[in-house]
N, C-alpha and C positions, 0 to 999 in steps of 0.2 A: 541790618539784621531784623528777621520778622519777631513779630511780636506772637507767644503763642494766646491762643485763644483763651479770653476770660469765660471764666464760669458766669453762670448771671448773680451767683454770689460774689463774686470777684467785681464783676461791674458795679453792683451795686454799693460792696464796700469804698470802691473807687469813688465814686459818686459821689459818696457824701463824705468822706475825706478831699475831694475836691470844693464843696459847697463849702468845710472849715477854711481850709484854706484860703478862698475867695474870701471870706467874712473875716477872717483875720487879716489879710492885707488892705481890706476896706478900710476896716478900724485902724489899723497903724497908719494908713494913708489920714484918717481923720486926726489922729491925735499929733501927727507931724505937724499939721497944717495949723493944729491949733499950738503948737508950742512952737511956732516960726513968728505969731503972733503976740505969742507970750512967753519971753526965753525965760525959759528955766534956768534956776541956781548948776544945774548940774552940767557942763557946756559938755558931756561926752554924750549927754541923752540920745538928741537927735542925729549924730552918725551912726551907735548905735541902733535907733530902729531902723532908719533908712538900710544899714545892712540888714536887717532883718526881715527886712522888708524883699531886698532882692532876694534875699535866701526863698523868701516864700512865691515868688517869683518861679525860679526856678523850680521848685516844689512842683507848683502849678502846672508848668511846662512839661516836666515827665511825669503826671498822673494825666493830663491832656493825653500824651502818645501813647499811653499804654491805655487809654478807651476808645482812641482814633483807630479805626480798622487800618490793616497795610493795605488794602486790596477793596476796589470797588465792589459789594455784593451784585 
């Protein structure tokens, strides 16, 4: 199913709701790595971000396709 045309407000909003995203899974990817290192009291922490982590993932992936043109200009 094609995607309709973004406004270049649209793009833009994508944009940097895209850019949060990236910097939010940056940082969850950092603070996993550092609590793999140092377990925490809490032993549900790290499943939870790791899910959270694919959610943003996914996130990712459809703000990706809705900035990906369908069609070669």
């Amino acid at each position: 199913m094609a995607n309709p045309p973004l406004t270049p407000e649209d793009q833009e909003r994508y944009q940097a709701r895209l850019q949060a995203l990236i910097v939010e899974h940056r940082d969850l990817d950092q603070v996993i790595s550092h609590l793999a290192e140092n377990p925490p009291p809490d032993q549900l922490l790290v499943p939870r971000l790791k899910k959270r982590k694919l959610q943003l993932r996914d996130q990712i992936w459809e703000v990706e396709a809705l900035l990906m043109p369908d069609e070669p200009a």
